[in-house]
C-alpha distance (Angstrom), angle and dihedral (degrees) to the residues before:
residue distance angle dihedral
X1 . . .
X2 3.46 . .
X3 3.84 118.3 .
X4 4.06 95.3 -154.4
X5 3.90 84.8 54.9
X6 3.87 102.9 52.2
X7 3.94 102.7 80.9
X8 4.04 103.8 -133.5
X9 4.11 103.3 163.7
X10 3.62 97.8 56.1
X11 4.42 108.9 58.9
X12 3.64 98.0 178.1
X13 3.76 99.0 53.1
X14 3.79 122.6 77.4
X15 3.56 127.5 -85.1
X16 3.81 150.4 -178.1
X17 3.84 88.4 -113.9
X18 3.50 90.3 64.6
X19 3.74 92.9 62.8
X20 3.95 102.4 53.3
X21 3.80 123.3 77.4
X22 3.58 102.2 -132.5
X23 3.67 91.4 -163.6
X24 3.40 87.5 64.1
X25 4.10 106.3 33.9
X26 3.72 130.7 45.5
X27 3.70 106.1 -147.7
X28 3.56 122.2 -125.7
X29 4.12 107.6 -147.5
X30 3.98 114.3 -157.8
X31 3.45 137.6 -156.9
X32 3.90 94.1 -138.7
X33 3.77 117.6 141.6
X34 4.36 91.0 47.5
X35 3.16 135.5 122.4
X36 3.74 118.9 -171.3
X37 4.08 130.4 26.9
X38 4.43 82.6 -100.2
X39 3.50 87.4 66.8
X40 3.80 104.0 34.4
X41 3.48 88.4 64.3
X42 3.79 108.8 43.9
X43 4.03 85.0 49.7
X44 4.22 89.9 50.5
X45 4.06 84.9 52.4
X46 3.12 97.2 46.6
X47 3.90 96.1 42.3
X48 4.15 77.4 55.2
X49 3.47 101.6 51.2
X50 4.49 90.6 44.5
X51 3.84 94.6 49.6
X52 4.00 110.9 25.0
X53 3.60 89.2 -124.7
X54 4.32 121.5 146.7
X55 3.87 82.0 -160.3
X56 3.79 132.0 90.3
X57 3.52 142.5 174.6
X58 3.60 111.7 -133.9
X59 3.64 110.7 -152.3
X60 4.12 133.8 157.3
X61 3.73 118.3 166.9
X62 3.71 129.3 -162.7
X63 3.43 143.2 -101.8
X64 3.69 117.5 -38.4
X65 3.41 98.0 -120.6
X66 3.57 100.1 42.6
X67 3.89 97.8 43.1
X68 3.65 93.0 79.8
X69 3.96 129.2 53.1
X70 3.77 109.6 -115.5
X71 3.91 112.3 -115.8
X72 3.36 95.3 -161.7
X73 4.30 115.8 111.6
């Protein structure tokens, strides 16, 4: 799951959390979305800290404008 999709300021609204047995699933917090190590890492703790879980997908993607083939001919 993706930590900068799980809405954790706002308790009253809706949100993917409220969807997944945890009894059931472990969740898998990723670092998807960052850019540099700095990030990666503040993003994996934090994905710790909102779901309980040891476990963390480490993930840092590229440049922007390389990340993506260009569909333009």
């Amino acid at each position: 799951m993706a930590v900068r999709r799980v809405n954790l300021t706002d308790r009253s609204k809706e949100s993917l959390l409220d969807f997944i047995d945890l009894k059931r699933f472990t969740l898998l917090p990723n670092t998807a979305g960052c850019y540099n190590a700095e990030e990666a890492i503040r993003t994996a703790r934090l994905g710790r800290e909102a779901t309980g879980s040891p476990l963390v997908k480490l993930e840092v993607i590229g440049d922007e404008k390389t990340l993506y083939p260009t569909t333009r001919g």
